[in-house]
Structures are given as structure tokens and as C-alpha cells.
C-alpha positions as CSV (number, residue, x, y, z in Angstrom):
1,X,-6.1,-3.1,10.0
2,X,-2.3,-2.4,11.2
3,X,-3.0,-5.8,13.6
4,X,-4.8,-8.0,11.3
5,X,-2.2,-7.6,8.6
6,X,0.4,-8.0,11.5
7,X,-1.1,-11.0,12.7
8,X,-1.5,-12.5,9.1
9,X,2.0,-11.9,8.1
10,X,3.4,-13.6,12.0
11,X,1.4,-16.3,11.4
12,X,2.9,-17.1,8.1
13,X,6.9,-16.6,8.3
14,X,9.3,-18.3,9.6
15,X,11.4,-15.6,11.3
16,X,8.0,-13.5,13.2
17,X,10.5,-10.9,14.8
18,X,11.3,-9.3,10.9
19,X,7.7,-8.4,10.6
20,X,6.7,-4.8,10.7
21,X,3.6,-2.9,9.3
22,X,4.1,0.7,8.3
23,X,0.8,2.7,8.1
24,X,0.6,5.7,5.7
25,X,-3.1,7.5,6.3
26,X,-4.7,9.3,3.8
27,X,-8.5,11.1,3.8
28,X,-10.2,8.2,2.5
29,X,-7.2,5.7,2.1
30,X,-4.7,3.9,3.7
31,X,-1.3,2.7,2.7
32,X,0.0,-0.4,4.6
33,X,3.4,-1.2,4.1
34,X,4.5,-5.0,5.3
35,X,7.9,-5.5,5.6
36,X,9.1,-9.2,6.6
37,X,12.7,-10.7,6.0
38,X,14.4,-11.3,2.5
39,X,13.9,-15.1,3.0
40,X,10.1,-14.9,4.1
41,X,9.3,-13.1,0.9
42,X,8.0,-16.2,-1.1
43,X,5.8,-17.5,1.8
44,X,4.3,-13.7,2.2
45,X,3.8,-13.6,-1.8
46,X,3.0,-17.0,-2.3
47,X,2.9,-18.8,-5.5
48,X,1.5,-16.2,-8.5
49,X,0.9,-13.9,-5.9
50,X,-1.9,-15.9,-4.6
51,X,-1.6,-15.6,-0.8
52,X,-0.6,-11.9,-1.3
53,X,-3.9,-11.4,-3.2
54,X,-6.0,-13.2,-0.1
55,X,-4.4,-10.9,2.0
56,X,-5.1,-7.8,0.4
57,X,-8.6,-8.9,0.0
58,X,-9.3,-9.2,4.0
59,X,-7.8,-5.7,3.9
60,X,-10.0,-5.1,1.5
61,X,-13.2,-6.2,3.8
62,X,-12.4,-4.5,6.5
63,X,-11.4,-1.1,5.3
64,X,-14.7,-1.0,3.1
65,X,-16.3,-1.8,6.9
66,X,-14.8,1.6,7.8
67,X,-15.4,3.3,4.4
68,X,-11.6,3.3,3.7
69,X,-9.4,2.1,0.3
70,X,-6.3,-0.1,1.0
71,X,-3.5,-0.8,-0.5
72,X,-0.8,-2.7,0.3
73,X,3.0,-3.0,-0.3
74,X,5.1,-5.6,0.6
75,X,9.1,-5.2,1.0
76,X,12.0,-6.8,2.2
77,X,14.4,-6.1,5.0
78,X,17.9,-6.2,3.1
């Protein structure tokens, strides 16, 4: 999942390099934390959240392929 969301977030910014994905395992769950530069924020979030929400619903799909929960934070580098 770490790749896809990495892939994803690359594929959408302007400035690739600032991208990183923390992962925070659980029993059952994962924690992805996507962290992409201050000015790449908007085109990560999109407008009302809507290409934030498409994102964490692939995550979504493929965690529930492994029998996993997701979830998904998305910071700034300051």
C-alpha cells in the first residue's frame, strides 16, 4: 500500500522529491501518513477534499484485499 499511495501522490505534485509515506502498523490496521510539500497540499487534497477521498478509497480496496483497515493522514513539510 506504502507504493501505491507513493505512486499516487508522485504522480500528482509538482515538486515529486517532497513526497514521503510514513507507515504506522497495527494488528488489523494501518496508519499511512503522506507527507508532500506545503505548496502541493491543494493538489493532494483537491477541491472539498475530493481527490483526497478517491485516494483513500483505493486504499481502501486494497487493504480490505488483505483484510486490513486504513487510514490515511496527509501533512505538510514546513
Amino acid at each position: 500500500m506504502k507504493e501505491l499511495l507513493e505512486y499516487i501522490a508522485r504522480s500528482l505534485v509538482d515538486n515529486p522529491d517532497a513526497v514521503s509515506v510514513e507507515v504506522e502498523e497495527g494488528d488489523d490496521e494501518v496508519a499511512l501518513i503522506l507527507t508532500v510539500d506545503e505548496s502541493d497540499m491543494g493538489r493532494v487534497i483537491g477541491r472539498d477534499g475530493r481527490i483526497a477521498n478517491a485516494i483513500r478509497a483505493l486504499l481502501r480496496v486494497a487493504a480490505t484485499r488483505d483484510g486490513r483497515h486504513v487510514e490515511l493522514e496527509i501533512e505538510s513539510n514546513d
